[in-house]
N, C-alpha and C positions, 0 to 999 in steps of 0.2 A: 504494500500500500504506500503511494505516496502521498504526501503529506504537505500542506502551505502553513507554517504559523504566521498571522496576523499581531499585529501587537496592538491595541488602543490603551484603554483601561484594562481590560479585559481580556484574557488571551482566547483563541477560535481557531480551532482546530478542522480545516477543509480538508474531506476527502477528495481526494483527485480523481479516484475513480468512478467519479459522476460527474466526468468531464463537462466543460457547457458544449452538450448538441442541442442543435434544435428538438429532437426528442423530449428533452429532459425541462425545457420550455414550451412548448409551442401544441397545442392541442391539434392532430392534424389529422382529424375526421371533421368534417361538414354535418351539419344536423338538418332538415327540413325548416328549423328557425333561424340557420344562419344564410345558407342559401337555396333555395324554391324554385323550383321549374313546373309550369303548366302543363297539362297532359300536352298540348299543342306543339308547348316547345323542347319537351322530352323527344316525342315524333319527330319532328322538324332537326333537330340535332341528333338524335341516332342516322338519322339519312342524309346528313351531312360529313359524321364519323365515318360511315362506313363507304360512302366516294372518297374520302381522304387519302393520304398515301399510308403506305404500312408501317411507316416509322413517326407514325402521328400516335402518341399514347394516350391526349389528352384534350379537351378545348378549355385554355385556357378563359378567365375572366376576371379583367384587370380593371383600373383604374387608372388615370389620368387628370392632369389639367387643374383644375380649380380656378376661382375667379366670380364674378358677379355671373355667370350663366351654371355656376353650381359646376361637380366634377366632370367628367366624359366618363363614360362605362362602357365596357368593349370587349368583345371575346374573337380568341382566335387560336386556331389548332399549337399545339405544341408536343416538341418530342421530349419534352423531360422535364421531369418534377426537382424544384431544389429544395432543400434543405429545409427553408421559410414555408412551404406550400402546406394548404391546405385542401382535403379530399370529399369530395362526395361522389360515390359510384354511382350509376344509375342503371347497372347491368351492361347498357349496350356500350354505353359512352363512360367517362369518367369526365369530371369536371375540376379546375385547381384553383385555387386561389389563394395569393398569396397571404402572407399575414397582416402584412400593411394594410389592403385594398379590403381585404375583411373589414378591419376597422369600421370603413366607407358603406361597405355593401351589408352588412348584418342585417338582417330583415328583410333583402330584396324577394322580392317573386319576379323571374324572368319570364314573358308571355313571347308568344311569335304570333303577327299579327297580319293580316291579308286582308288590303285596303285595295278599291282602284289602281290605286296611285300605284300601289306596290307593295310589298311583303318585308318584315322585318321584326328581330328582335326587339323586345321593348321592356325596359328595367322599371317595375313600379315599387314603392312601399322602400324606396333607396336612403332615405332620412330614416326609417326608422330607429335607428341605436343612435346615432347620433343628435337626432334632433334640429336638425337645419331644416331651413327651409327654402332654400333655394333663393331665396329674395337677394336684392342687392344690399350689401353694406356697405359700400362706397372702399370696396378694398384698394383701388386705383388699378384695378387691373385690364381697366377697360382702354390705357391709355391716358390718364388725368380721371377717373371715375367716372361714373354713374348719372346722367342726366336724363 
């Protein structure tokens, strides 16, 4: 066993062999309350997974951006999980998401949606853990801010 003694007041004795992995942090299964797929967009993304290429293991769904028009949210194939990810299976597909972007997306439901205009994913209930609302606060992000 190795061993770090720290010294404060107090002496503290760390085990080494619970090294810091992301494991030993990092919760990395997905729950239906962290992130939610519509029967729509479970179909719509298994038939997407499976046109993919073979060395696709995953779609990922990230985060981006921020600003007065609130984050960007976006998903795209990926051939590898790191360290940070987190998992939801859904049998035909797996879906990742990092830890950070968690943060952001906790509560999302993702729907796939067929409009006229055209078809597309669509991220709702995206505030919920956080509590934003999308409004502007005059971050200046607009270029001088928010008029």
């Amino acid at each position: 066993m190795t061993s770090v003694i720290i010294q404060n007041s107090d002496q503290l004795e760390v085990d080494m062999s619970q090294a810091a992995t992301a494991e030993n942090y990092f919760i990395t299964d997905l729950t239906e309350q962290d992130v939610d797929l519509t029967e729509l967009a479970q179909e719509k993304m298994a038939e997407l997974f499976t046109d993919a290429d073979d060395d696709i293991e995953a779609i990922r769904i990230y985060v981006s951006g921020g600003g007065c028009g609130g984050m960007t949210y976006g998903m795209t194939f990926t051939d590898s999980k790191s360290d940070f990810d987190t998992v939801r299976d859904f049998g035909a597909f797996k879906v990742y998401v990092d830890s950070v972007a968690l943060g952001y997306l906790k509560g999302v439901v993702v729907d796939y949606v067929e409009k006229p205009t055209g078809s597309s994913f669509v991220f709702n209930n995206v505030f919920a853990a956080t509590g934003g609302s999308g409004a502007c606060g005059a971050c200046g992000s607009a270029g001088g801010g928010c008029a």
